[in-house]
Residue frames as a rotation matrix with the C-alpha (Angstrom) as fourth column:
UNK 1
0.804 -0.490 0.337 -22.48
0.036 -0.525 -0.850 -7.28
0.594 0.696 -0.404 -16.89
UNK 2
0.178 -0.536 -0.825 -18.91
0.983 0.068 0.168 -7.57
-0.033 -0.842 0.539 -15.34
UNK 3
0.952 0.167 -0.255 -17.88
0.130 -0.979 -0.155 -4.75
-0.276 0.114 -0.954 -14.31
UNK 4
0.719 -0.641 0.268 -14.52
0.674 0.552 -0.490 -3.42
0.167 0.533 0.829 -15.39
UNK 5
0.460 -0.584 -0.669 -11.58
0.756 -0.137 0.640 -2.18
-0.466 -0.800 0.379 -13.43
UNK 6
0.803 -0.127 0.583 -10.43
0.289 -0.773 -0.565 1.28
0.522 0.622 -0.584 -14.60
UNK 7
0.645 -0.631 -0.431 -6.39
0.642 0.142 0.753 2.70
-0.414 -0.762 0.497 -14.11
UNK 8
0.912 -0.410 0.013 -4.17
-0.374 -0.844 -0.385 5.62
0.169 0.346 -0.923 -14.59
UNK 9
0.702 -0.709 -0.067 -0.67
0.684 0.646 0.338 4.87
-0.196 -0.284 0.939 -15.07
UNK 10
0.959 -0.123 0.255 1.37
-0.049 -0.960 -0.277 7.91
0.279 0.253 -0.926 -14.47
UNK 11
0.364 -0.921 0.137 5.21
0.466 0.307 0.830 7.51
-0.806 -0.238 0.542 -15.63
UNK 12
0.542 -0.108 -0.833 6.94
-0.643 -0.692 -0.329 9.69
-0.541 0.714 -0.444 -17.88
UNK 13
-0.922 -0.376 -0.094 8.92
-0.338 0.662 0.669 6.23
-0.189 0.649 -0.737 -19.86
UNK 14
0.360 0.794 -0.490 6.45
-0.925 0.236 -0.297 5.01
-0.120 0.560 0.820 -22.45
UNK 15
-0.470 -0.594 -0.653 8.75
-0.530 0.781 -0.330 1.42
0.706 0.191 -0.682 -22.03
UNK 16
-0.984 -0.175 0.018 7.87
-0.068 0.284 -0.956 1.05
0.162 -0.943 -0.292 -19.08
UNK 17
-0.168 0.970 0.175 4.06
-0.903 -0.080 -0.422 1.94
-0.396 -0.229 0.889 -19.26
UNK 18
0.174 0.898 -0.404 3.95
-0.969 0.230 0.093 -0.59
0.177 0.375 0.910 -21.74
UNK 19
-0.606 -0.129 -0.785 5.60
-0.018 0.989 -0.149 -3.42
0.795 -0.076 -0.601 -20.03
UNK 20
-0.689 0.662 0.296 3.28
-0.443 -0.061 -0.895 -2.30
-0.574 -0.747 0.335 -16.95
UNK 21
0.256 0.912 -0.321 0.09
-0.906 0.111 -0.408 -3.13
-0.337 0.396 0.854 -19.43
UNK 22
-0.245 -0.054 -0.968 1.50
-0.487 0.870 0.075 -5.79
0.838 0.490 -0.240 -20.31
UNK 23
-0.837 0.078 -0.542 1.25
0.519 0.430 -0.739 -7.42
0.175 -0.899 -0.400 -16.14
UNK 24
-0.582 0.799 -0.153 -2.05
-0.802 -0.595 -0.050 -4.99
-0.130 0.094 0.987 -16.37
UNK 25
0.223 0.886 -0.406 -3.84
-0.975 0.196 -0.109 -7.22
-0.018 0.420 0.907 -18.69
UNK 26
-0.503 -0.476 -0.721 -2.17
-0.444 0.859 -0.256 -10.26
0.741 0.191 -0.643 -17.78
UNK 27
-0.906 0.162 -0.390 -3.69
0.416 0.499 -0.760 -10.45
0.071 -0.851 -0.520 -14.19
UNK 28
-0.508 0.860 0.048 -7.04
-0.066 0.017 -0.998 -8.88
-0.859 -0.510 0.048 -14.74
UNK 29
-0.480 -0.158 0.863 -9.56
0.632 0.619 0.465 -8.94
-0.608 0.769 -0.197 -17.00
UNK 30
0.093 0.484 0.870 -10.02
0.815 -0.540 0.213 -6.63
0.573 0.689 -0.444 -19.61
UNK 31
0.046 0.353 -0.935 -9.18
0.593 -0.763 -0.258 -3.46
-0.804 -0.542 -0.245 -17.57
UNK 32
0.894 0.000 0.447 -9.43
0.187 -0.909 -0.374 0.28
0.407 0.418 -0.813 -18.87
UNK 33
-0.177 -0.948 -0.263 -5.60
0.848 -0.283 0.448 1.30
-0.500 -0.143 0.854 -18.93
UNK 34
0.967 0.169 0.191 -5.44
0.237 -0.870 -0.431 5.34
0.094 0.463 -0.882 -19.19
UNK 35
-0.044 -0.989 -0.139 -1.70
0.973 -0.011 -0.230 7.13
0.226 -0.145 0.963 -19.46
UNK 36
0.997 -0.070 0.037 -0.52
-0.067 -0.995 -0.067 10.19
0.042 0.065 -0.997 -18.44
UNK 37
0.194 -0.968 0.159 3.49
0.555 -0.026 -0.832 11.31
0.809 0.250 0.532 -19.07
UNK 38
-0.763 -0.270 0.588 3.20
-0.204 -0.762 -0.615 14.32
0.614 -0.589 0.526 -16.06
UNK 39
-0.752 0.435 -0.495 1.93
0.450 -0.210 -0.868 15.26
-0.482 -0.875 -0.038 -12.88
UNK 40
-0.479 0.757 -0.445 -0.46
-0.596 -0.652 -0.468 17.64
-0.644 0.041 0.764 -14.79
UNK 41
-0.588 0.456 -0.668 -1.95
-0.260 0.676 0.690 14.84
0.766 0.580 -0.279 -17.22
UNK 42
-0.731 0.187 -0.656 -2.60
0.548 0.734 -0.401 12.62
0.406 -0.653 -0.640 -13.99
UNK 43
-0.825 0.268 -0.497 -4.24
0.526 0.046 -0.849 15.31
-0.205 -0.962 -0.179 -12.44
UNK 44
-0.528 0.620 -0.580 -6.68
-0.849 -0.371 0.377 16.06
0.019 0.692 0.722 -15.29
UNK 45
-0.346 0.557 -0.755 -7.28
-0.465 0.597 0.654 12.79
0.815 0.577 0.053 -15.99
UNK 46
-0.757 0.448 -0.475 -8.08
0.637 0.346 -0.689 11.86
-0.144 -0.824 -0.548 -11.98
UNK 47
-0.544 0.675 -0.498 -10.47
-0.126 -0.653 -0.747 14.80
-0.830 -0.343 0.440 -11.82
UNK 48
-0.540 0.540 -0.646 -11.85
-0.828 -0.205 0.522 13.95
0.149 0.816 0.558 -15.44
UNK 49
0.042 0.225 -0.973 -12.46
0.098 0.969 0.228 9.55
0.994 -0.105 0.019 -14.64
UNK 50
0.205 0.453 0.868 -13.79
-0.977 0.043 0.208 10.16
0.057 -0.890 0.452 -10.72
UNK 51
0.555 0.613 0.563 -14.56
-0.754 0.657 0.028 6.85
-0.352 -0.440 0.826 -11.00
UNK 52
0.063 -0.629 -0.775 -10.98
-0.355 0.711 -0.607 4.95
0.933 0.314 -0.179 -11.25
UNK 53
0.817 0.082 -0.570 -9.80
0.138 0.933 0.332 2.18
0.559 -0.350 0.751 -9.33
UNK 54
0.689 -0.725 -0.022 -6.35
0.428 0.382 0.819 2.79
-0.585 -0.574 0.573 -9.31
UNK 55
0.949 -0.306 -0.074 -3.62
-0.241 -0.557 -0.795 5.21
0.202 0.772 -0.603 -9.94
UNK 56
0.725 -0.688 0.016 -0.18
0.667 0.708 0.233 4.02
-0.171 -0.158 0.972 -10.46
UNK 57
0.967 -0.139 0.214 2.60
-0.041 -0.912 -0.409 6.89
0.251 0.387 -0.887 -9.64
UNK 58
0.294 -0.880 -0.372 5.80
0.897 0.389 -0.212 7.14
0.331 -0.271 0.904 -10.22
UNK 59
0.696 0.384 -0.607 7.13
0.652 -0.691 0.311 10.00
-0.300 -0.612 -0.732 -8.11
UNK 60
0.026 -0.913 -0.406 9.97
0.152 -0.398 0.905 10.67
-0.988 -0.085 0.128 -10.01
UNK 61
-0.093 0.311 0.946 8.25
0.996 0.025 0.090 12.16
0.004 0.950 -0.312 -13.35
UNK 62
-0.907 -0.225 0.357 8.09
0.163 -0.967 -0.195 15.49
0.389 -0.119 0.914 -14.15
UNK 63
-0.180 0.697 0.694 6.04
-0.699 -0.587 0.408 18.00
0.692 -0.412 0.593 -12.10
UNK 64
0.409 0.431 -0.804 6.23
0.616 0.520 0.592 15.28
0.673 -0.737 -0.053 -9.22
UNK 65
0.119 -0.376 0.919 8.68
-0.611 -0.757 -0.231 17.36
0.783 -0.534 -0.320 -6.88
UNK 66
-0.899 -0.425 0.105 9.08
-0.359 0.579 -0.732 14.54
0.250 -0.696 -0.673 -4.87
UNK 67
-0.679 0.651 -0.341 6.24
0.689 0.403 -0.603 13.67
-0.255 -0.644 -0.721 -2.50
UNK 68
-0.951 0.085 -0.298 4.87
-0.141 -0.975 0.171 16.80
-0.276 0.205 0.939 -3.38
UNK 69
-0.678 0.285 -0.677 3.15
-0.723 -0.096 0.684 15.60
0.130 0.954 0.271 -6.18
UNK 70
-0.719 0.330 -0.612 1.93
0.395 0.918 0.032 12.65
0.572 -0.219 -0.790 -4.84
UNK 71
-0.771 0.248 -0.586 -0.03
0.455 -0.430 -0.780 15.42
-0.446 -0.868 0.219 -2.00
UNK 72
-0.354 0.716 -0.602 -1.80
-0.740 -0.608 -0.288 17.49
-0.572 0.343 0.745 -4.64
UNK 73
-0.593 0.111 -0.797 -2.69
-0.410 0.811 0.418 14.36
0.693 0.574 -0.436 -6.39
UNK 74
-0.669 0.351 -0.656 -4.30
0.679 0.647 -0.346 12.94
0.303 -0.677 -0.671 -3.17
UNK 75
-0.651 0.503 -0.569 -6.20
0.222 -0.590 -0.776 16.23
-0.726 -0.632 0.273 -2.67
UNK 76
-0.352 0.524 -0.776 -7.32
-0.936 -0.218 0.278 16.51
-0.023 0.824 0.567 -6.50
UNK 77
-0.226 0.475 -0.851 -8.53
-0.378 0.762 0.526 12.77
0.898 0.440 0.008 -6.27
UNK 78
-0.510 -0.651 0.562 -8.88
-0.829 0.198 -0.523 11.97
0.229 -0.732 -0.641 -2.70
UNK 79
0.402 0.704 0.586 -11.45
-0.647 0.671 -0.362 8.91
-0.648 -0.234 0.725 -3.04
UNK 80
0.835 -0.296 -0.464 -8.84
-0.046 0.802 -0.595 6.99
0.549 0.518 0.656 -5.71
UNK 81
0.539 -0.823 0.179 -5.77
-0.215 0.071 0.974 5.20
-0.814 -0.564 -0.138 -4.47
UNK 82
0.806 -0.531 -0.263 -2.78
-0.591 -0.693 -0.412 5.95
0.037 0.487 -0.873 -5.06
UNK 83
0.903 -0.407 0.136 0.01
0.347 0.879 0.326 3.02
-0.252 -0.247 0.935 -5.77
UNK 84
0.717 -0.444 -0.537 3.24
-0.652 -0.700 -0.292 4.30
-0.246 0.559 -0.792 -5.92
UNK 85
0.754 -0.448 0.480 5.75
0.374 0.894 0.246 2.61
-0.539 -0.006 0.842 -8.27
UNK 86
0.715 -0.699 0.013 9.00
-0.689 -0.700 0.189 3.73
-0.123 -0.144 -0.982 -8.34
UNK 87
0.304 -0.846 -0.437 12.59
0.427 0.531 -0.732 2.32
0.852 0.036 0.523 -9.01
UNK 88
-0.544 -0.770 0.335 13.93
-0.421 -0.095 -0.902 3.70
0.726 -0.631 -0.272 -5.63
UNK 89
0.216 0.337 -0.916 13.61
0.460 0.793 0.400 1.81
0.861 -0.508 0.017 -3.01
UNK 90
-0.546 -0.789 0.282 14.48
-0.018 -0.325 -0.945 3.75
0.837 -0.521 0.164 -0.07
UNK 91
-0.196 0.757 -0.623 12.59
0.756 0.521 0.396 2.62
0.624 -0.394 -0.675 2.76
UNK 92
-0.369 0.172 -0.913 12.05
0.307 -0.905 -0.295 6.71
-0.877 -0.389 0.281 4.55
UNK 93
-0.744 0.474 -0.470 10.94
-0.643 -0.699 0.313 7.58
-0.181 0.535 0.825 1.71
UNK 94
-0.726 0.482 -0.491 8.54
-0.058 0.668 0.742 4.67
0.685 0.567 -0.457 0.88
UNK 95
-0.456 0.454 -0.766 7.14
0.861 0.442 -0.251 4.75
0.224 -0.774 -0.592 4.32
UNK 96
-0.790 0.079 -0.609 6.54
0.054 -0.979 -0.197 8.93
-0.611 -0.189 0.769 4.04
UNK 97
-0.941 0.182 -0.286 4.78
-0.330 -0.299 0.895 7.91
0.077 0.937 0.342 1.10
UNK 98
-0.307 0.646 -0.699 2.46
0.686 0.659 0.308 5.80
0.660 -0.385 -0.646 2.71
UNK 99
-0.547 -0.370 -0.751 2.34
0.825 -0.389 -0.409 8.35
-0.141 -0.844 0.518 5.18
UNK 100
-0.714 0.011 -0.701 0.93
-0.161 -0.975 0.150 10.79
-0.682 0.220 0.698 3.14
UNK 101
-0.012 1.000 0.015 -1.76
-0.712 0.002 -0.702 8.47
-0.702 -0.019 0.712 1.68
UNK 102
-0.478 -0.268 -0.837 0.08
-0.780 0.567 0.264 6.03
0.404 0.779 -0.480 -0.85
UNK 103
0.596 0.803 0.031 -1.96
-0.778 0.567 0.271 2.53
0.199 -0.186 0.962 -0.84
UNK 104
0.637 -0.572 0.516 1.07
0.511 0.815 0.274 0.68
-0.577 0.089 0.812 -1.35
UNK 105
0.238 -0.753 -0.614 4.55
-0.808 -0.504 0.306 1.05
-0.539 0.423 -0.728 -2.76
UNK 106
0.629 -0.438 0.643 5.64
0.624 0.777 -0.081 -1.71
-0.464 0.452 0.762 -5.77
UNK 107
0.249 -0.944 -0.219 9.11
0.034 -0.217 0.976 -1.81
-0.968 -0.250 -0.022 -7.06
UNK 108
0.409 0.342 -0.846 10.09
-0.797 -0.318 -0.514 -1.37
-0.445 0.884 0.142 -10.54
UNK 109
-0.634 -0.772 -0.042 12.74
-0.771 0.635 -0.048 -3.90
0.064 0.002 -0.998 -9.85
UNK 110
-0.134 0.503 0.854 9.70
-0.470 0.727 -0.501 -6.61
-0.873 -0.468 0.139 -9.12
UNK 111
-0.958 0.020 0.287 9.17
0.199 0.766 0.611 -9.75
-0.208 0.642 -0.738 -11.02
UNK 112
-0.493 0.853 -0.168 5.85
-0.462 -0.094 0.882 -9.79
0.737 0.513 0.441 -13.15
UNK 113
-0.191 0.867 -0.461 4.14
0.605 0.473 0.640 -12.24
0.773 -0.157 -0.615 -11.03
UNK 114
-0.608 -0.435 -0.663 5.11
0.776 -0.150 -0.613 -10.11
0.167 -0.888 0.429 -7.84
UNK 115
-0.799 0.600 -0.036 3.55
-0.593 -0.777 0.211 -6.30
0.098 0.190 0.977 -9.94
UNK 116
-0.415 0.833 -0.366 0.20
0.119 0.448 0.886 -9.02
0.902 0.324 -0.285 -10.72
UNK 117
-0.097 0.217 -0.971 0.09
0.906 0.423 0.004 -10.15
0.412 -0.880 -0.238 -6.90
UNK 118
-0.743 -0.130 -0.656 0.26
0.627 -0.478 -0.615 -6.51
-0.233 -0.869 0.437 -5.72
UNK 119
-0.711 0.696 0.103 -2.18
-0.562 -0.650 0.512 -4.93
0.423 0.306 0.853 -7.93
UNK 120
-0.111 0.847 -0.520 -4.80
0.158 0.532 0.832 -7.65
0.981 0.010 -0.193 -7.32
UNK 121
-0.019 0.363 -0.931 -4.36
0.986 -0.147 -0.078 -7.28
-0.165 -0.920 -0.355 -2.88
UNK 122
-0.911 -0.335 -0.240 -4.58
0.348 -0.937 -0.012 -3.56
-0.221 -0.095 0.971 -3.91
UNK 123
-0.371 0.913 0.170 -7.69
-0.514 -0.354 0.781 -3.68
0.773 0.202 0.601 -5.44
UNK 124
0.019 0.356 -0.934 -8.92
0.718 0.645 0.261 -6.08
0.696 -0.676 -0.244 -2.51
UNK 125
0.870 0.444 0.213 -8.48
0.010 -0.449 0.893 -2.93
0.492 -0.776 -0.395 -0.13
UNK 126
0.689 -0.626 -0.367 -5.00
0.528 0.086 0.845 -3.97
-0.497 -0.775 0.389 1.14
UNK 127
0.805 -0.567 -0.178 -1.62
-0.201 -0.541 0.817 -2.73
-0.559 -0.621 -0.549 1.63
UNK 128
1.000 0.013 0.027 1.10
-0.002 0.932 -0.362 -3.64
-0.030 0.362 0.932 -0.66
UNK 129
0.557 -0.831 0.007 5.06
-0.807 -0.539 0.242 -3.52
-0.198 -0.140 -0.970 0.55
UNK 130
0.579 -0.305 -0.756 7.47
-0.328 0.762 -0.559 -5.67
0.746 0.572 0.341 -0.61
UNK 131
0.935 0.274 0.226 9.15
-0.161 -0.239 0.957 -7.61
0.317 -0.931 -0.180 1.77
UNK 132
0.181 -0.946 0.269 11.99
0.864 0.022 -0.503 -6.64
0.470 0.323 0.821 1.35
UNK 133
0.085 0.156 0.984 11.12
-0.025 -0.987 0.159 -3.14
0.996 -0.038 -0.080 2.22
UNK 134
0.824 0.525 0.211 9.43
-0.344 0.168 0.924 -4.36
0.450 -0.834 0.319 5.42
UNK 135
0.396 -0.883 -0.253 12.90
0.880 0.444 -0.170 -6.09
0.263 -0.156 0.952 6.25
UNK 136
-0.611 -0.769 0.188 14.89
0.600 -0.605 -0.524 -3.17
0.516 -0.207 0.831 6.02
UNK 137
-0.259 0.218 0.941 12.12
-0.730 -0.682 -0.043 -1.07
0.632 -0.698 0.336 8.27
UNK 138
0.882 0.413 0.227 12.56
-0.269 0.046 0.962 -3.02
0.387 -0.909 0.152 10.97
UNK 139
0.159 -0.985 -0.068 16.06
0.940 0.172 -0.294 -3.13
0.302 -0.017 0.953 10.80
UNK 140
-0.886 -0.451 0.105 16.03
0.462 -0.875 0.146 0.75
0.026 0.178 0.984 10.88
UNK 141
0.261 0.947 0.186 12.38
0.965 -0.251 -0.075 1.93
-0.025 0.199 -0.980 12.04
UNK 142
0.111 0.010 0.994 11.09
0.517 -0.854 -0.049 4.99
0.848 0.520 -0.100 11.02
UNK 143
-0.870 -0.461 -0.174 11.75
0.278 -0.168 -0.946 7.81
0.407 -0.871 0.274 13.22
UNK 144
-0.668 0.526 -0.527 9.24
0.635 0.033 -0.772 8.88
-0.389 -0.850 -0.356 16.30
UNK 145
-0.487 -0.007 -0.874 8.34
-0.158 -0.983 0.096 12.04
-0.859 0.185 0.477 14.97
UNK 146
-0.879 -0.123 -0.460 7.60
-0.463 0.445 0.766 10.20
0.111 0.887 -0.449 11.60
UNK 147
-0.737 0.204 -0.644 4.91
0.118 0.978 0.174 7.53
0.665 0.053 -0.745 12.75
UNK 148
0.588 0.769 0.248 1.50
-0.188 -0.169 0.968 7.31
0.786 -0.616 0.045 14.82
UNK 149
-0.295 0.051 0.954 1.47
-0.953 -0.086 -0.290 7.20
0.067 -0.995 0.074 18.42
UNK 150
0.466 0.847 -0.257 0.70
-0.286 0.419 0.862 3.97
0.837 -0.328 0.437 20.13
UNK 151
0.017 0.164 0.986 0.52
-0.918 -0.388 0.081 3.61
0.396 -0.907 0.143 23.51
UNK 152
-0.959 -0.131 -0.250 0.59
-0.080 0.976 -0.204 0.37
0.271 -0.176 -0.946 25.79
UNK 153
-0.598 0.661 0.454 -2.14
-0.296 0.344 -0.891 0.84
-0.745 -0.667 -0.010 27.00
UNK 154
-0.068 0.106 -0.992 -3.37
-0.986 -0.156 0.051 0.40
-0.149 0.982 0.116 23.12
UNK 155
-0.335 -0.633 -0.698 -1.22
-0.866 0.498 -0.037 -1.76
0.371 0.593 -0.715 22.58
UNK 156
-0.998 0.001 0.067 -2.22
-0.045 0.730 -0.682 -4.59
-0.049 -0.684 -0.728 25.68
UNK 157
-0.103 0.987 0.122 -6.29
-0.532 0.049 -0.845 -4.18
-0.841 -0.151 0.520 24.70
UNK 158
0.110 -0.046 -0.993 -5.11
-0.918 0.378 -0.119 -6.24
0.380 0.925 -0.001 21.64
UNK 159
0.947 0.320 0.021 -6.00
-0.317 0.946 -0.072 -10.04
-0.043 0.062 0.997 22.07
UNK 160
0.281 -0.646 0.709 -3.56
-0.149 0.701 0.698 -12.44
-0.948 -0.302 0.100 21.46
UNK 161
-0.151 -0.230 0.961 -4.37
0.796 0.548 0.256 -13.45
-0.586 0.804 0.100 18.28
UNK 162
0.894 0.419 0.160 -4.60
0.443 -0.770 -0.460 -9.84
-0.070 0.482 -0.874 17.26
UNK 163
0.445 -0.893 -0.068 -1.30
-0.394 -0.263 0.881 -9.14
-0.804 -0.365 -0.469 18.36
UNK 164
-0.135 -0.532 0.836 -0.60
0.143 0.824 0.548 -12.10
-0.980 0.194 -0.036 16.06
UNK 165
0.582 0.383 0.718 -2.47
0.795 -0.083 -0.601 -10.71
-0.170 0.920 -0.353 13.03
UNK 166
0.954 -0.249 -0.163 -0.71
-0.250 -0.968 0.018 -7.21
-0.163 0.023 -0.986 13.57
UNK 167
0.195 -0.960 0.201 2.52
-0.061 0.192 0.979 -9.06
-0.979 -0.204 -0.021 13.52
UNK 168
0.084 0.247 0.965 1.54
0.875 0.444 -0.190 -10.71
-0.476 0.861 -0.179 10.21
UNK 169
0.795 0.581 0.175 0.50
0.592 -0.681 -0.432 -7.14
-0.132 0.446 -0.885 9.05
UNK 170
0.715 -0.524 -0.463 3.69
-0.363 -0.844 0.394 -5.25
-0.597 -0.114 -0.794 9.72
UNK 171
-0.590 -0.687 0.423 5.89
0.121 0.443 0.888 -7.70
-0.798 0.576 -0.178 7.60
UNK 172
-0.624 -0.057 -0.779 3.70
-0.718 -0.350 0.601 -6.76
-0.307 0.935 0.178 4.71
UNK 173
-0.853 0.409 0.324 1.70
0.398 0.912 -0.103 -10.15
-0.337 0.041 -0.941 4.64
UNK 174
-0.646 0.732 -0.216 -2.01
-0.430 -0.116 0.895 -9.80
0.630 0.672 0.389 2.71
UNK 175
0.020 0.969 0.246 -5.23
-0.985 0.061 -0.161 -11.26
-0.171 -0.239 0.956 4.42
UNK 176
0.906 0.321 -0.276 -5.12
-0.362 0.926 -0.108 -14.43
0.221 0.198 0.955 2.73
UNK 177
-0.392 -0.869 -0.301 -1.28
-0.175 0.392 -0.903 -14.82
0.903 -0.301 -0.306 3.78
UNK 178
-0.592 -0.164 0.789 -2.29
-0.599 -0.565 -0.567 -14.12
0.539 -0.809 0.236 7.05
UNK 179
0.586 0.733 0.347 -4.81
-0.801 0.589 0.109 -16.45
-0.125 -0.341 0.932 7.09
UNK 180
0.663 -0.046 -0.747 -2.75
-0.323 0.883 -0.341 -19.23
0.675 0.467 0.571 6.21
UNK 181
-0.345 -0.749 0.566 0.26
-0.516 -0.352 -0.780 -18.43
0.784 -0.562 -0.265 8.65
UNK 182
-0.675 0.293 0.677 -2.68
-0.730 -0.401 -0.554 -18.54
0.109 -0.868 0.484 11.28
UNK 183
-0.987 -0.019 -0.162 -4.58
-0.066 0.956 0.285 -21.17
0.149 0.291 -0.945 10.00
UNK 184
-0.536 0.707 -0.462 -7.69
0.246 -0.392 -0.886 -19.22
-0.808 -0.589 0.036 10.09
UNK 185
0.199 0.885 0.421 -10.29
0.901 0.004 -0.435 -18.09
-0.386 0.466 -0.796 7.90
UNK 186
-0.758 -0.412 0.506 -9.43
0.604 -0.736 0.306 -15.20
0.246 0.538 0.806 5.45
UNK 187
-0.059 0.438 0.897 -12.80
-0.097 -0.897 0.432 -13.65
0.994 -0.062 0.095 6.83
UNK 188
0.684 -0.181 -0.707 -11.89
0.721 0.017 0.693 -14.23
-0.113 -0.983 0.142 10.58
UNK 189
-0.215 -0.976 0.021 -8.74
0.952 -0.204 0.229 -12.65
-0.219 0.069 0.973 9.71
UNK 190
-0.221 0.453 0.864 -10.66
0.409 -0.761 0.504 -9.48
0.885 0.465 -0.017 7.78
UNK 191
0.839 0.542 0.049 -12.55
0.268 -0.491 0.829 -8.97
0.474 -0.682 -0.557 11.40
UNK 192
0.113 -0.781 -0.614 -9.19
0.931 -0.133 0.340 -9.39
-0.347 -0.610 0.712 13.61
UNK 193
-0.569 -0.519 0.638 -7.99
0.760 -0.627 0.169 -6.49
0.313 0.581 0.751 11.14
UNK 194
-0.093 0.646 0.758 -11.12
0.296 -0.709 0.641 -4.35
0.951 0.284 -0.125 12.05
UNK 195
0.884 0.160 -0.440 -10.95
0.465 -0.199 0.863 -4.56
0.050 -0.967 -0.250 15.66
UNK 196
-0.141 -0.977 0.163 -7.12
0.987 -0.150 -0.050 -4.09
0.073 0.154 0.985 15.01
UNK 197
-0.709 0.121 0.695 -7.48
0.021 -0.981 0.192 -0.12
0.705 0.151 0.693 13.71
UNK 198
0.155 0.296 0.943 -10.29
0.157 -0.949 0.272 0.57
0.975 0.106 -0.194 16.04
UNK 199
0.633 -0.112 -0.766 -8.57
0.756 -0.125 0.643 -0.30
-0.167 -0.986 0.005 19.46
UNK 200
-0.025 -0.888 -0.459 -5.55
0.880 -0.237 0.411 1.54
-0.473 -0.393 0.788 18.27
UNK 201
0.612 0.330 -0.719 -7.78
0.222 -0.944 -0.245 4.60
-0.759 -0.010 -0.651 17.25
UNK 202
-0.759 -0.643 0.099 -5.90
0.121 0.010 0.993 4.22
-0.639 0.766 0.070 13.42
UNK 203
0.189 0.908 -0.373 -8.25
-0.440 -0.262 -0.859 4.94
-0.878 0.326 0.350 10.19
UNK 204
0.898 0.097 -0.430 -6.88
-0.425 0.452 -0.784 2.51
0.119 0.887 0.447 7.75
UNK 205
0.993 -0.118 -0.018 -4.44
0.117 0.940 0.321 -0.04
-0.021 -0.321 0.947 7.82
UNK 206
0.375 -0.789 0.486 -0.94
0.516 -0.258 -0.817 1.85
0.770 0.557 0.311 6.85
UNK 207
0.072 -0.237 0.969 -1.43
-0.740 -0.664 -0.107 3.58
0.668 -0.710 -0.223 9.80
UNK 208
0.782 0.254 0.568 -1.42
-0.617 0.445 0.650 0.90
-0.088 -0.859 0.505 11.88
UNK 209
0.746 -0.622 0.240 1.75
0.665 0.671 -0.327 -0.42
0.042 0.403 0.914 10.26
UNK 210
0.061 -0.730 0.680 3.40
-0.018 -0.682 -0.731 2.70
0.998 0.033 -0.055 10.54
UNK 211
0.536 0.151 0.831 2.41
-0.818 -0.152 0.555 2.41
0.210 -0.977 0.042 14.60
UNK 212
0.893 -0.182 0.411 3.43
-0.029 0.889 0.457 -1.25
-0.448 -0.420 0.789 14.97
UNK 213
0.881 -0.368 -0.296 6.67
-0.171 0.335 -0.927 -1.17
0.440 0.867 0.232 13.03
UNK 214
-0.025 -0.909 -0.416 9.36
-0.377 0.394 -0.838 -1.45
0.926 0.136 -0.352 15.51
UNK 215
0.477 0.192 0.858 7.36
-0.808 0.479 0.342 -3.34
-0.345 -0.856 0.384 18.38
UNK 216
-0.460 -0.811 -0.362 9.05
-0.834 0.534 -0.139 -6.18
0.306 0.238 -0.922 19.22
UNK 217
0.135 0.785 -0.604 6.61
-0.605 0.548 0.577 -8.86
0.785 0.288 0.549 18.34
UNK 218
-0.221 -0.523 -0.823 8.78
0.031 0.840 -0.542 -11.55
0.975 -0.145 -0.170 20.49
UNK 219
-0.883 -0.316 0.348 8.54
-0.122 -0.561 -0.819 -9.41
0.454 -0.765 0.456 23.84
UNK 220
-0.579 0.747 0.325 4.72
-0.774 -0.379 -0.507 -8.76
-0.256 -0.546 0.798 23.96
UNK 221
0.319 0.630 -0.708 3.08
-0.691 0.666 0.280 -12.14
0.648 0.400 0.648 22.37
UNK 222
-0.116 -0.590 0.799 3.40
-0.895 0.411 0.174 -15.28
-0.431 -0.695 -0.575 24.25
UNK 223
-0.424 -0.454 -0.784 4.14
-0.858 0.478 0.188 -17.52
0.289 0.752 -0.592 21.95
């Protein structure tokens, strides 16, 4: 029996949900598309369907309050991720969001294949920033205060080719990008990633992107 991928799309434009379902059922197959119009829908229907996949929030519906919403949402569901998709793009606020437990930020502005490609490395477990986004935060990293801690000494118990995967990782890059880049194996690449988070004492991979984001790749790798 396959099994079948279950999602909450929580946007208060009923255009928009349905051009989302449309790139929904375009890239998987057969999912379970629920809706909610508010923060308080969403957070019925997380606490009613335990067992989704994936909730898609925009943060700028009613009852979101900003981030806010996105917080009591992550405490009333905290075992579903949370994708937030949003027409602003502001890269402090996209990176708070993450911060606060978002899986991944997609743009409303994105092309169809782009929304397909990020749900699909979302359900895979990864990260999903456009890279664009990733562009403009390292142009302008987040501040100290803002971001893990990471230490050199951390930082210098990373390998080489860890160094090289973390590079890969902060520009927003997927596993199987990463593997190509590197010309490695997409599960070589999977381990690099695990050793990755536990030298630098991180618990999931956003953190470690929020730590590495304005190292200067060029400085500490030797090419």
């Amino acid at each position: 029996m396959q099994y079948v991928i279950k999602l909450l799309i929580a946007d208060d434009h009923p255009l928009f949900r349905e051009a989302l379902i449309n790139v929904i059922n375009a890239a998987l197959c057969d999912p379970k598309i629920i809706e909610a119009g508010t923060l308080d829908d969403a957070l019925v229907l997380a606490q009613a369907h335990e067992d989704m996949d994936l909730i898609l929030l925009d943060i700028n519906m009613p009852g979101m309050h900003g981030l806010e919403g996105l917080s009591a949402l992550r405490r009333e569901a905290p075992t579903i991720p949370v994708v937030i998709i949003s027409a602003e793009e502001d890269k402090q606020t996209v990176l708070k969001a993450l911060d606060q437990g978002a899986a991944g930020f997609i743009a409303k502005s994105a092309a169809r294949d782009e929304m397909a490609t990020a749900l699909q490395q979302i359900l895979q477990g990864e990260v999903y920033l456009p890279a664009s986004i990733m562009r403009k935060t390292q142009e302008s990293p987040l501040p100290a205060q803002t971001r893990p801690s990471l230490s050199m000494e951390l930082l210098f118990s990373l390998t080489r080719r860890q160094l090289l995967v973390l590079e890969r990782m902060v520009k927003g890059e997927s596993n199987k990008q990463i593997a190509t880049h590197l010309n490695i194996a997409e599960t070589t690449v999977k381990a690099h990633v695990s050793a990755i988070l536990a030298k630098l004492g991180v618990n999931n991979r956003v953190q470690a992107i929020l730590a590495a984001n304005d190292l200067d790749f060029s400085t500490i790798i030797r090419r």
